[in-house]
C-alpha positions in Angstrom: -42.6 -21.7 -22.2 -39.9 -19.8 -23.9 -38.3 -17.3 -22.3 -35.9 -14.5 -24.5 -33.7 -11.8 -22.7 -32.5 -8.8 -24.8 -29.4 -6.5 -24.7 -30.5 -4.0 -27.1 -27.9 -1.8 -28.9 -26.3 1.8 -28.1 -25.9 5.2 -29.6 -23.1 6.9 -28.6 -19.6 8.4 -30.1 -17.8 5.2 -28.8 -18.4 2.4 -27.4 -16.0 -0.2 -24.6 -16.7 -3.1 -26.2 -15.0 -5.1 -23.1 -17.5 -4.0 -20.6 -20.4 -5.0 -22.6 -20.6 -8.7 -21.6 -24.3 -9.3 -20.6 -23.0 -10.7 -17.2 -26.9 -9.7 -15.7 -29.0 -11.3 -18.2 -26.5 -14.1 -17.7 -26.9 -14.5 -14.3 -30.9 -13.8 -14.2 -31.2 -17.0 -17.4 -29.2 -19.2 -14.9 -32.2 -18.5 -12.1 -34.3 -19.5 -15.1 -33.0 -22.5 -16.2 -33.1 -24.0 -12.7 -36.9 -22.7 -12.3 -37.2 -25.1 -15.7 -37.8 -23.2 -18.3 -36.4 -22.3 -21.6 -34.6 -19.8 -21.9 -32.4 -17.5 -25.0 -30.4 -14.4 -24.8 -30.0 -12.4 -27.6 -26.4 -10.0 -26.7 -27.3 -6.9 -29.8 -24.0 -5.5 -28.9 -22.0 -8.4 -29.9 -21.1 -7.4 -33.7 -18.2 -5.9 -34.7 -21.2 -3.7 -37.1 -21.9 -0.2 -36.6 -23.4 2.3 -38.2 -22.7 6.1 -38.5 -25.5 8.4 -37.5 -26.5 11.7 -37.5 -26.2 13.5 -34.5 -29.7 13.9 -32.5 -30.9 17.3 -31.9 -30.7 17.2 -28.4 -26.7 17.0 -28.4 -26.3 19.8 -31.7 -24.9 21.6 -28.8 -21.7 19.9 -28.5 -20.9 20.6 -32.6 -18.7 23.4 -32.4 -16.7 21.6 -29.7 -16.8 17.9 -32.3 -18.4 18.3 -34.8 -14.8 18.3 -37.4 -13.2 14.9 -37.4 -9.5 15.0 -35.5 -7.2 12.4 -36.4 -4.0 13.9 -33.5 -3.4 11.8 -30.5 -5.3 14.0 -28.8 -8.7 13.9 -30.1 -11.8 13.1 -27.8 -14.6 12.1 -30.1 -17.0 12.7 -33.3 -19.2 10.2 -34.9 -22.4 9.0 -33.5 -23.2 6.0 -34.1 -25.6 3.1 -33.2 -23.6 -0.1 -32.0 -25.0 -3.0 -32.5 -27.4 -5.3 -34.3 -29.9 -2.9 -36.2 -33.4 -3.3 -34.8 -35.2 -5.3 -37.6 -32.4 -7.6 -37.0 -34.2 -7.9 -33.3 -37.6 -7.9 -34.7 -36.7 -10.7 -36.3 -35.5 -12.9 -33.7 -38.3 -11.7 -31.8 -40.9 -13.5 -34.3 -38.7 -16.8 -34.3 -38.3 -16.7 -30.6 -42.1 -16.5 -30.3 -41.3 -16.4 -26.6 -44.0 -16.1 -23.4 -41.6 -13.6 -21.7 -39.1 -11.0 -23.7 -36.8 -9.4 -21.0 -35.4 -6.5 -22.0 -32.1 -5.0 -20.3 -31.9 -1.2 -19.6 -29.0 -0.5 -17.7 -27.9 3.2 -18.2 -30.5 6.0 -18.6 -28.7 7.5 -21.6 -29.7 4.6 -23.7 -33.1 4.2 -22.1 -34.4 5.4 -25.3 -32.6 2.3 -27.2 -34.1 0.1 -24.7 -37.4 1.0 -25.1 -37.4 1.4 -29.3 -36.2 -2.1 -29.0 -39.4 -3.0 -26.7 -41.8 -1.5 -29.4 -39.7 -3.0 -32.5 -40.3 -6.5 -30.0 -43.8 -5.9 -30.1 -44.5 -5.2 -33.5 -42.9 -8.4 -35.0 -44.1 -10.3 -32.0 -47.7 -9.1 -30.2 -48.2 -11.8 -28.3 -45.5 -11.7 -26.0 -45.2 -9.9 -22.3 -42.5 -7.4 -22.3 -40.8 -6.9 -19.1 -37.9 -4.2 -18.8 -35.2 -4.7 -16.2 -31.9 -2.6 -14.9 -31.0 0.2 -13.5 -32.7 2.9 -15.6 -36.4 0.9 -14.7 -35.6 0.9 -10.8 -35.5 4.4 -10.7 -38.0 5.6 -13.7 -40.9 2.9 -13.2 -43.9 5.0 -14.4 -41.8 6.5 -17.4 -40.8 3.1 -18.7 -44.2 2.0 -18.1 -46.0 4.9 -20.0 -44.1 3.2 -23.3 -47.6 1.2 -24.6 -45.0 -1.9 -25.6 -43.8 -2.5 -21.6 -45.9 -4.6 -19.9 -43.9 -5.0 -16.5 -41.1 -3.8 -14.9 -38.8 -5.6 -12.6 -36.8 -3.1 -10.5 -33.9 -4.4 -8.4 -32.0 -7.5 -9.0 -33.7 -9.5 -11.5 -32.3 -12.9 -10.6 -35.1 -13.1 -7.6 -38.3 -11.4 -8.9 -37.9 -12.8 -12.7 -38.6 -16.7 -11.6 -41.4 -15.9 -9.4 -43.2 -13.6 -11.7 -42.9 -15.6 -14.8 -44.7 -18.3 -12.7 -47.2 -15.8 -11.7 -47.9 -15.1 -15.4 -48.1 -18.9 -16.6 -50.2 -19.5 -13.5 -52.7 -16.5 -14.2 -51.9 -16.0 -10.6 -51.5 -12.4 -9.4 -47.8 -10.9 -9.3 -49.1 -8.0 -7.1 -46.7 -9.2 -4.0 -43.2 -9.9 -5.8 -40.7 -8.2 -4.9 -39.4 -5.3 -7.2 -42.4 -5.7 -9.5 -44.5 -2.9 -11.5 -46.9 -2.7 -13.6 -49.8 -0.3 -14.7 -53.2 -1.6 -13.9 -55.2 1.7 -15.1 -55.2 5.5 -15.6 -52.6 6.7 -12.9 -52.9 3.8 -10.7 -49.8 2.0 -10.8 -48.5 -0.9 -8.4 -44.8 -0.1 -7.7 -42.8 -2.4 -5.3 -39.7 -1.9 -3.5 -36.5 -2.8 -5.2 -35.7 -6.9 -4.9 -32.6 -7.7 -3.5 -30.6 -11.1 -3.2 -29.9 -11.4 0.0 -27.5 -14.9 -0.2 -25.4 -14.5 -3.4 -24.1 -18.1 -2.9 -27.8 -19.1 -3.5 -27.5 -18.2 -7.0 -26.2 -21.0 -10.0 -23.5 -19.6 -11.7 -24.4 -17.0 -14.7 -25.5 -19.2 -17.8 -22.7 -18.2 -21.1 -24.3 -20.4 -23.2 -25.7 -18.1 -25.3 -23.1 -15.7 -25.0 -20.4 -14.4 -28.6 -17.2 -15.5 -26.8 -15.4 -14.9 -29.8 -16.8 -11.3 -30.1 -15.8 -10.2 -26.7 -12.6 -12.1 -27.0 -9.3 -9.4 -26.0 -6.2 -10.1 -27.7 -7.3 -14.1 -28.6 -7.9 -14.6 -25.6 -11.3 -15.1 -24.1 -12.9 -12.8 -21.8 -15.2 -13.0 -19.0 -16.9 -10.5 -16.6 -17.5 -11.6 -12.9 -18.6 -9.6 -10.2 -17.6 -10.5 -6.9 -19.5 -8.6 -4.2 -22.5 -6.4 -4.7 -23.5 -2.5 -3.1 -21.0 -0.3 -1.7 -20.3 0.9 2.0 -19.3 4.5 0.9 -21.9 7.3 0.6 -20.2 9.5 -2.3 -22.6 11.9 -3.6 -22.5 11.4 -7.0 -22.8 7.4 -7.0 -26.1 6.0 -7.9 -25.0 2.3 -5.8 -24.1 4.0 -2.6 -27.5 6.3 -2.5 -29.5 2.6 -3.3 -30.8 0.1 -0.7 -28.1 -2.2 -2.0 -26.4 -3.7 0.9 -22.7 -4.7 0.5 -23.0 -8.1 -0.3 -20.2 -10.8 -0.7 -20.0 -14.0 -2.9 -17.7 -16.8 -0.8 -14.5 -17.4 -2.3 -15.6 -20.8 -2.7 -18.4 -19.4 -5.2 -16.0 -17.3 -7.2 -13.1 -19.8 -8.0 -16.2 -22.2 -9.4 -17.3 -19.3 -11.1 -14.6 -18.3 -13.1 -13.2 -22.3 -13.7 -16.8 -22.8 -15.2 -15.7 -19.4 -17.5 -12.9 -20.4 -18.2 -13.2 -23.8 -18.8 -10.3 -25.5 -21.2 -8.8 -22.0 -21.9 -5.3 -22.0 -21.0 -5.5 -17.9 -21.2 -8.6 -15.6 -20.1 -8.7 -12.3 -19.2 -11.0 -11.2 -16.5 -12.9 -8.2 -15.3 -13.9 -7.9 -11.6 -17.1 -5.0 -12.2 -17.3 -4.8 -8.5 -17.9 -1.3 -7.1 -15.6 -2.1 -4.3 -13.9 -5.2 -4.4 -11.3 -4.4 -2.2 -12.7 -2.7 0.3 -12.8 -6.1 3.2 -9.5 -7.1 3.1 -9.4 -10.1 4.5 -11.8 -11.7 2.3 -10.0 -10.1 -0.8 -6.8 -11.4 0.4 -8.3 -14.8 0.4 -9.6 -14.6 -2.9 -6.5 -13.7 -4.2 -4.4 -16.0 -2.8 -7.3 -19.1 -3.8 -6.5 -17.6 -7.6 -3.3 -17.8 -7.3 -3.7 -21.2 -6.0 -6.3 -22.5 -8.5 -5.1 -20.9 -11.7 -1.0 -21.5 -11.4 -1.2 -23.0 -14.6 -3.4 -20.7 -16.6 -2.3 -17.3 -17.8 -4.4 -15.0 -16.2 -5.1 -11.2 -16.8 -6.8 -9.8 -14.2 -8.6 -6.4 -14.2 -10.9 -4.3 -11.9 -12.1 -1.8 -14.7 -14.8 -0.6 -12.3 -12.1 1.0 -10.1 -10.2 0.0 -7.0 -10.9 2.9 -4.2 -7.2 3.6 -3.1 -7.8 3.8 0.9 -8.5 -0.2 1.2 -5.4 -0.8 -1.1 -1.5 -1.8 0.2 1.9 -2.7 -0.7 0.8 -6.4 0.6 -2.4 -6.3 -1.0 -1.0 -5.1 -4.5 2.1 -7.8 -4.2 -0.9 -10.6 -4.1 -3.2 -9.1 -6.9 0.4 -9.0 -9.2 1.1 -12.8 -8.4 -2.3 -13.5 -9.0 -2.9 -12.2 -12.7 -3.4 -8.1 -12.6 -1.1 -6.5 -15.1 -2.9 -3.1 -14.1 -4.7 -1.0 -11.6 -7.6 1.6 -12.4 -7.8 3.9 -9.1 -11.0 5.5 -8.1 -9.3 9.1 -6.9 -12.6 12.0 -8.0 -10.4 14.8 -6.6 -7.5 16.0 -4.0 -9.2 19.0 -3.0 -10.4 18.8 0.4 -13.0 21.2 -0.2 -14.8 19.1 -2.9 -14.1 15.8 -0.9 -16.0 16.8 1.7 -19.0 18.2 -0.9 -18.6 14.5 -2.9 -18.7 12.8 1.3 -15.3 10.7 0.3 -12.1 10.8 2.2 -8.8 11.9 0.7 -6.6 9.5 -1.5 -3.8 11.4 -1.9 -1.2 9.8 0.8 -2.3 6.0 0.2 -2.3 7.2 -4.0 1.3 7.9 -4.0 2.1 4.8 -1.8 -0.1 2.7 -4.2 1.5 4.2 -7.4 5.1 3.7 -6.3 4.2 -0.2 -5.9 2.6 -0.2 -8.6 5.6 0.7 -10.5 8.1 -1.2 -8.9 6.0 -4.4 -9.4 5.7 -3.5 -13.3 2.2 -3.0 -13.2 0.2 -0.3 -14.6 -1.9 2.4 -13.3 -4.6 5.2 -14.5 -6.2 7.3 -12.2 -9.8 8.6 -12.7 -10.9 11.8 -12.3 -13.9 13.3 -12.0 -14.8 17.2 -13.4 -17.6 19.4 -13.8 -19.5 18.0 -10.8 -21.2 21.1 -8.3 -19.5 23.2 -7.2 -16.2 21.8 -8.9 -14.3 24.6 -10.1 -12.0 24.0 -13.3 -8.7 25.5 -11.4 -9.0 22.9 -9.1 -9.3 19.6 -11.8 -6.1 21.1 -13.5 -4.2 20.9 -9.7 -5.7 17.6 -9.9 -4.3 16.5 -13.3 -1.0 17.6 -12.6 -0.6 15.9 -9.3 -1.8 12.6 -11.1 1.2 13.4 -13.6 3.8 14.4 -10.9 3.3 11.0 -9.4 3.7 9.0 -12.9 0.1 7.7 -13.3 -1.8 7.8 -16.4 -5.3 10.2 -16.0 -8.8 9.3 -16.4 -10.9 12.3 -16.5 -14.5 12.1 -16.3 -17.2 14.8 -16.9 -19.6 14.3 -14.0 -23.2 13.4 -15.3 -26.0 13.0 -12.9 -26.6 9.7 -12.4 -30.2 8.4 -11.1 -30.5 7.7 -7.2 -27.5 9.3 -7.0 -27.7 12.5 -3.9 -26.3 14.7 -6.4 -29.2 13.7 -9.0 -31.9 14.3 -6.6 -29.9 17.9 -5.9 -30.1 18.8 -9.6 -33.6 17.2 -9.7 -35.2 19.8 -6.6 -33.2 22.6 -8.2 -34.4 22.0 -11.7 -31.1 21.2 -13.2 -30.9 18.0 -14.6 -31.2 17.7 -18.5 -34.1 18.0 -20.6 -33.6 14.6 -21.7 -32.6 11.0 -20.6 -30.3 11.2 -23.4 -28.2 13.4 -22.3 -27.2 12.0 -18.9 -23.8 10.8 -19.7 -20.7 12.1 -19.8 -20.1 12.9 -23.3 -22.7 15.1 -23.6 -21.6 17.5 -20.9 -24.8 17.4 -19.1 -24.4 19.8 -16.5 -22.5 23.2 -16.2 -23.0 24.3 -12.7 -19.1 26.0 -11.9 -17.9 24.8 -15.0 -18.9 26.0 -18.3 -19.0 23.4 -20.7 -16.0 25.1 -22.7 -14.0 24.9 -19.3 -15.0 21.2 -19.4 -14.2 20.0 -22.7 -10.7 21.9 -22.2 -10.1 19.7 -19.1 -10.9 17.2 -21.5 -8.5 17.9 -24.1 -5.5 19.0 -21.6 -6.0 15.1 -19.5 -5.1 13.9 -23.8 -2.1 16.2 -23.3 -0.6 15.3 -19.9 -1.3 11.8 -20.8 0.8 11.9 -23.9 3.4 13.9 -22.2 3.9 11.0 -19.5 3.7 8.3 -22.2 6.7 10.3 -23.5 8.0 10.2 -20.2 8.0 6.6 -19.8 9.4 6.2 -23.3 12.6 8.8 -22.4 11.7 10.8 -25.1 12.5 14.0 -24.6 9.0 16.7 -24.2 9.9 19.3 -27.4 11.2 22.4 -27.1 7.8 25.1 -27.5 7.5 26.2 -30.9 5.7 28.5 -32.8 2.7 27.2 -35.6 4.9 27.1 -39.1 2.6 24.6 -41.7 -1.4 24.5 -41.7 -1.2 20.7 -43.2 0.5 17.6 -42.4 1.2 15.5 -45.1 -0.8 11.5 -45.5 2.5 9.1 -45.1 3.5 11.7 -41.8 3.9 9.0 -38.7 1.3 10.1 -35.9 3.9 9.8 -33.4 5.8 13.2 -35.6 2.3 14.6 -35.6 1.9 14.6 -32.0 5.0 16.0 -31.2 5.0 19.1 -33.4 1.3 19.6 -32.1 2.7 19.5 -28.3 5.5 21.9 -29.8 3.2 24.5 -30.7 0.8 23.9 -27.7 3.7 24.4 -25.3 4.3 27.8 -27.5 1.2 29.4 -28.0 -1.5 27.9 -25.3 -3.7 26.7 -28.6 -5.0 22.9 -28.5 -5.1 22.2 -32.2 -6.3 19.4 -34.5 -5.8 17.4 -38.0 -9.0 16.3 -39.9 -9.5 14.0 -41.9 -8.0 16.3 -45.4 -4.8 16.6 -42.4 -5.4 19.8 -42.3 -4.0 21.3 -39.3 -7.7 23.7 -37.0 -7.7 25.0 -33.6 -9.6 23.7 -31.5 -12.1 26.2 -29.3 -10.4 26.4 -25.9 -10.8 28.3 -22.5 -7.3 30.2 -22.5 -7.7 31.2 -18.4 -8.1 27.1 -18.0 -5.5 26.6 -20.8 -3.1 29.2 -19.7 -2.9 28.1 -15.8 -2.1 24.1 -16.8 0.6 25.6 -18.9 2.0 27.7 -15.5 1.4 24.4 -13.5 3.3 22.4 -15.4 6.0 23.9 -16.3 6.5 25.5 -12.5 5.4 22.3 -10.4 6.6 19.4 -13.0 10.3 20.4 -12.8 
């Protein structure tokens, strides 16, 4: 019996093509293979092909903010566009697959929709076939994914334990009422919805199966790329994290298991760059100072990049602890900060970065490694005030910024908040960051500000680092830049006339120089900050 396991495409304004490797289906074909059967994954994502869209009228909301192109180094975003295979493409493989089983991945709720188009595009080139959706979107929204007619089961949890034992269910004709994380509809409103499988042993599992993975596609500058993670759950409680509000335990891989997992990645490459998508990789240290020092060990003659894109939370990190991740392949760190103020730690139930931050950030630098800092804005409560104090401290200590608009993300404390006060979106699609989902303190103006002013400070500092000088303020002479000007002039004239006037402006696609719509109060107190606290 053949078994095929989908990652469907996206719509979105962009896409991070480097965090797209289907590292779950990968792992839940491996638990496959050793159960006996046959098994295919088809990645959608992996083509360099996309196509421009129109935008849907759920987000026509956010046009006046992008709806003109911007071609300045400090645009956010503009086309929509759906990423990846097209879905006839799918229905075709599909019908040559003529697989028992299609498992369908559906990891964020903003592209449930994709997901389940791709489910009814399955079913139409392929009828016969039981249609299982799997991820996080399904854990949490059972009897919506369920009420599509083309799902057949759901499998919520981790797929890698329920998947073997419900396929054999299925070829049996044996009941699959009893496995774990399993849900189906057996009539009208009567549903059969079980708890969330979890894996308790990650050592138990074979490694993730790549076969059937485009290594080429998700190469990152010729070299080739893999995704591990190292440790599932998370210990921390924030309120706006889906993994710390699950029953997730934290769960570690041995060390043993990881350096077979990534020589079996990276087999005869002599270069690899590697993400660690951990949500807390760092935070036993002992057992992260082991695997770094095995790595070390192991890989002495390989060049290795090493990432943790996910984010490192700053509290478990040290000068020691950074010292072994340099000699053992990271060229960069990406810092899990949210916020300095102590008022909205204590709303988001995380404790303060800010003294192990600056510790972090000056080791970073001394060690030649990189580091951006994310953010988070917009979440309840937040005030805009506060995420400018927070962007400027980021600058003052030399770190590149990573601001994110808060979306509420399912199982998450803040999600059921919204949820009880009737305040989440209207639709699934909307539950991500670009859309500016939620406007609690913030108005969504304030928001997309903060937005454009994190481009700004992080332009600034790459001027900084360059020891170029920041140009004198300016007032707006020309409404057009000419084709052959380089961007790098561009930018500077646009920071010119920002630092004169408070107005974010932009260059379209004619070059024609537009303001951009702005929140002066928001705009007018970074410009205070910065030029009072960064001198």
């Amino acid at each position: 019996m053949k078994i095929l396991l989908i990652q469907p495409p996206i719509h979105d304004f962009y896409l991070t093509q480097k965090r797209t490797i289907p590292y779950g289906l990968a792992s839940i074909a491996a638990t496959l293979k050793q159960a006996g059967f046959d098994i295919q994954i088809f990645d959608a994502l992996a083509t360099n092909k996309t196509k421009p869209l129109p935008w849907p009228d759920e987000l026509m909301y956010l046009d006046p903010f992008f709806g003109r192109a911007d071609r300045s180094p400090f645009a956010l975003f503009h086309q929509y566009r759906h990423f990846g295979y097209s879905f006839q493409h799918i229905g075709k493989i599909a019908r040559d697959a003529n697989a028992f089983i299609t498992g369908i991945s559906s990891l964020f709720t903003a592209y449930s929709d994709q997901a389940l188009y791709t489910a009814q595009v399955v079913r139409e080139w392929d009828p016969k076939t039981i249609i299982v959706l799997g991820g996080h979107h399904p854990t949490h929204f059972p009897r919506e994914v369920l009420a599509h007619p083309a799902v057949d089961y759901v499998l919520r949890g981790e797929g890698e334990q329920s998947m073997p034992e419900m396929v054999k269910a299925l070829m049996n004709n044996a009941s699959v009422n009893n496995i774990p994380g399993i849900a189906y509809k057996r009539a009208e409103n009567d549903y059969v919805i079980n708890s969330p499988a979890i894996v308790k042993n990650l050592d138990r599992l074979p490694l993730p199966d790549m076969t059937d993975i485009n290594q080429r596609y998700y190469q990152r500058s010729k070299q080739k790329s893999l995704t591990l993670v190292a440790s599932r759950g998370c210990p921390m409680k924030c309120s706006y994290c889906a993994i710390g509000g699950s029953q997730l335990t934290f769960r570690k891989k041995s060390v043993e298991y990881i350096i077979d997992e990534m020589s079996a990645g990276i087999g005869e490459a002599q270069a690899a760059f590697i993400d660690f998508e951990d949500e807390n990789i760092s935070f036993d240290r002992q057992w992260f100072m082991a695997l770094l020092k095995s790595i070390q060990k192991t890989f002495s003659s390989k060049l290795l990049t090493l990432r943790a894109m996910n984010g490192l939370y700053p509290n478990t990190l040290d000068p020691e602890m950074i010292t072994s991740m340099k000699h053992a392949g990271f060229n960069a760190l990406n810092l899990s900060v949210a916020t300095f103020s102590k008022v909205q730690l204590r709303r988001f139930r995380r404790p303060d970065v800010s003294r192990s931050l600056s510790q972090i950030i000056q080791t970073a630098q001394t060690l030649n490694l990189k580091s951006t800092s994310y953010l988070l804005a917009g979440a309840l409560n937040q005030d805009p005030f506060s995420s400018v104090d927070d962007l400027i401290a980021l600058f003052q200590m030399g770190t590149v910024a990573g601001l994110s608009v808060f979306y509420p993300a399912p199982g998450s404390a803040d999600f059921d908040f919204l949820s009880q006060a009737g305040m989440l979106p209207k639709t699934f699609s909307c539950m991500r960051a670009t859309s500016i989902p939620v406007t609690h303190i913030c108005t969504r103006l304030q928001l997309i500000t903060l937005l454009r002013l994190s481009r700004i400070i992080n332009y600034i500092q790459q001027l900084t680092e360059q020891n170029i000088p920041i140009p004198k303020p300016l007032p707006c002479n020309q409404n057009i830049f000419t084709p052959d000007q380089p961007k790098d002039q561009m930018g500077l004239l646009l920071l010119s006339w920002f630092l004169y006037d408070g107005i974010i402006r932009g260059v379209d696609h004619d070059y024609r120089i537009y303001e951009h719509q702005s929140d002066q109060p928001v705009v007018y107190y970074f410009l205070a900050r910065f030029w009072i606290d960064t001198k």
